[in-house]
C-alpha positions, 0 to 999 in steps of 0.5 A: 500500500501507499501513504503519502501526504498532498504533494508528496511521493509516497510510502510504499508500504507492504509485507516485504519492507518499506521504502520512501524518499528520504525527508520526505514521506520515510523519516526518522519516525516512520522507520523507528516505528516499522522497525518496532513492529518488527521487533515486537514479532519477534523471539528473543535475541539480538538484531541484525543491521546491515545498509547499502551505501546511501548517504542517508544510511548512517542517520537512519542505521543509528536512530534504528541502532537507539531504538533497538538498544532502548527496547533492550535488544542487542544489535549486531551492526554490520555498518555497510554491507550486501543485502545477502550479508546481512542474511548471512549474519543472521543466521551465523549469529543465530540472530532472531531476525535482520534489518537492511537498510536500503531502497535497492535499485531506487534513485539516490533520494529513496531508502527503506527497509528489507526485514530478515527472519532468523534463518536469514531469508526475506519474511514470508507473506505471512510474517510480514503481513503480521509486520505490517499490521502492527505497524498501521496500528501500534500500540504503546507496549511496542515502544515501551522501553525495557528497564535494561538497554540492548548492547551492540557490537559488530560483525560484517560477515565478509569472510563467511560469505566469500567462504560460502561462494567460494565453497559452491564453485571450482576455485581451482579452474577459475584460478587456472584461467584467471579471468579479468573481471570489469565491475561496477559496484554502483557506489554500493555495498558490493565491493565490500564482498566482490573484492576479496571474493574475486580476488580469491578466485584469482581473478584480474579485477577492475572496479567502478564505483567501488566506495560505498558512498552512494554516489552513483555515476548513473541511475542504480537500476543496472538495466540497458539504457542506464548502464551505456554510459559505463560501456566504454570504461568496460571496452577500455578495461580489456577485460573478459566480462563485465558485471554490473551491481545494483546498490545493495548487491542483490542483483547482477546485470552482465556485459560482454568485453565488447560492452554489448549489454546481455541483460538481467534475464540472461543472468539466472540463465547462465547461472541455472545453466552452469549449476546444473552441468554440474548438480543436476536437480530442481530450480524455481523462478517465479512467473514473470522470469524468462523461459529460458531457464525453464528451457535450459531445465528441460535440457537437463532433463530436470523440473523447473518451479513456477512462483508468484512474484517476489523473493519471498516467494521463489524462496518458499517454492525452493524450499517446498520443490528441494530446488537446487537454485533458484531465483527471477528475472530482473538478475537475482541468483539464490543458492540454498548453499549461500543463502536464500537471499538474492546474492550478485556474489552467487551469481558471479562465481557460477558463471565464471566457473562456467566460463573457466570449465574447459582448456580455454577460457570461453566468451561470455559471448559464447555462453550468452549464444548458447542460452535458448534464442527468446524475446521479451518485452514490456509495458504498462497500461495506466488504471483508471479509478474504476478499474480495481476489484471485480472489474480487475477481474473482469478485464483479466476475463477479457484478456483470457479470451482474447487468448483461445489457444492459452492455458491460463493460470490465476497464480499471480495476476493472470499468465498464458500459456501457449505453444512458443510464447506467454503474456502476464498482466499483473497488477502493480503493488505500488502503482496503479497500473498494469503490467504487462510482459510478453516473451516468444521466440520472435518479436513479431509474435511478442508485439502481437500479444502486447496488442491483443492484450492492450486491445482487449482492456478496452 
């Protein structure tokens, strides 16, 4: 949900977190008193806390930090760190749950809260609606201070987690090949794990934006359009391939040492791609991923799980399905090996260890040529007042029909199905939109769906 004054943007608000633009709709306040909720959910022992590297962070880190302390809770302060370290903490800490403090792919003017169970995963629905209900409705037990205050100390979970990565991956191949590694941390929490990681790996490394200070070169979402002014720093790197960070790490976007921009969908792709050639099991992506990782799960001859949207979501069908990995589109990786938290760090190793299984080196030109040939696209078609509701479902009604030789499913929003292709119109969580995303094995079926979709919302 979103809660916002006049003329403000808003709050978004919801199960998994909150996040808002700072000094405007998320204040001190407002984070104080979802950090509360939280906490009231949970058993006893200490508090995990972790942030990306905005320079609202440490305000925000410290009025967190007090209000734990004054609840008589013990925090364990992680000062900068990857989303996925902080899951990391928390379960090496044996910690009661986990606070990051970051708006993720959001523009520098935006923070917010991600909040970690104790087994170091993003809470499920059902946790996080308990969160969120107390939070619309507080009571004064919840901010009652304890007659005894909590203690801090630190932890960055830096070694544990390259220990973690390096034991999923043949560290020796890598090693062999040593390959030169172009990254851009994205002025974020991933260079405080990529360093030493890809350093151990025995790679040649060159870093961009690798001071934590949020002060990005370019808008943090790691897509196409926003990551083309990085492309010649990566030519002029000679290196063999570029990864691309968002600011708390939890995604990885990939280029080829030609700079040409293989995307977020291509990476779960190549990392499903390169686990399964060598331990083959289940995988789970959720509905709005590529096929292509389903297809390269048929290949090996394995299930491929569907989910809703959302992390938590992936992670309760891994969980359910015994998946070996998991994860979406928009370039999140989850082994259960790691942690069930999206993990960029994950996702560099498998696919470098891909890159160095051979005599030579290979081309993440090669691999990228290698994954089953797919288009997709997207867009968004603006709600009106009226549309919410029954008459939500009955534009999905109309969109089914418009698809006779679909199987639909109503998992999330509507998805069909058909031979070559698929359409899924869900409603934004946070905008009043629709979403609308195509994929097939060409663009001229691809625009033909868009169009029989849009058409049919009338």
């Amino acid at each position: 949900m979103s809660v916002t004054a006049a003329g403000e943007e808003p709050l978004i608000v919801s199960v998994s977190g909150l996040r808002g633009v700072v000094g405007g709709a998320l204040t001190a306040d407002v984070a104080v008193r979802y950090v509360l909720a939280f906490e009231s959910t949970l058993p006893r022992g200490p508090l995990v806390i972790g942030r990306d590297g905005r320079e609202s962070g440490p305000a925000l880190s410290a009025v967190i930090r007090q209000s734990l302390i004054e609840r008589g809770r013990d925090v364990i302060d992680c000062n900068v760190a990857a989303t996925p370290t902080v899951g990391i903490v928390v379960r090496e800490e044996s910690a009661a749950g986990g606070i990051q403090i970051s708006a993720s792919h959001n523009p520098a003017r935006y923070n917010g809260l991600k909040l970690f169970s104790a087994e170091g995963r993003v809470l499920t629905a059902a946790a996080g609606a308990d969160v969120l209900q107390r939070y619309m409705q507080p009571s004064e037990a919840e901010a009652a201070p304890a007659a005894s205050p909590g203690r801090v100390r630190q932890a960055d979970g830096i070694a544990a987690h390259v220990r973690l990565v390096s034991a999923t991956v043949n560290v020796a191949a890598i090693r062999r090949h040593r390959p030169r590694v172009w990254l851009d941390s994205c002025h974020g929490a991933g260079s405080r794990v990529a360093r030493p990681l890809l350093e151990h790996l025995g790679c040649e490394l060159v870093i961009e934006g690798g001071e934590p200070d949020g002060r990005y070169d370019h808008e943090p979402e790691p897509t196409e359009a926003n990551l083309a002014g990085m492309m010649p720093k990566l030519i002029a790197a000679r290196a063999d391939i570029g990864f691309f960070q968002d600011p708390d790490a939890d995604r990885l976007a990939i280029a080829t040492a030609a700079g040409r921009f293989i995307g977020e969908e291509a990476t779960l792709s190549l990392a499903v791609e390169g686990l399964l050639a060598t331990r083959p099991g289940p995988i789970a992506v959720n509905c709005s991923t590529s096929g292509m990782a389903a297809a390269i799960a048929r290949r090996h001859g394995v299930d491929c799980h569907v989910s809703a949207v959302g992390e938590a979501n992936v992670v309760d069908c891994m969980l359910a399905s015994g998946a070996v990995l998991g994860g979406e589109g928009n370039g999140g990786v989850i082994d259960p090996r790691v942690v069930l938290v999206r993990d960029s760090f994950v996702a560099m190793a498998l696919v470098l260890e891909r890159m160095s299984a051979g005599d030579r080196l290979r081309s993440i030109e090669s691999l990228a040529a290698g994954l089953p040939s797919l288009v997709m696209r997207k867009t968004k078609v603006e709600l009106g007042p009226a549309v919410r509701g029954s008459e939500l479902l009955a534009a999905f009604g109309r969109i089914e029909a418009a698809f006779p030789e679909a199987t639909a499913s109503r998992l999330d929003g509507l998805r069909l199905d058909w031979q070559g292709g698929w359409l899924l119109v869900r409603a934004s969580n946070t905008e009043p939109i629709l979403r609308i995303v195509a994929e097939a094995a060409d663009a001229e079926m691809v625009d033909e769906a868009l169009s029989r979709a849009t058409s049919a919302l009338g």
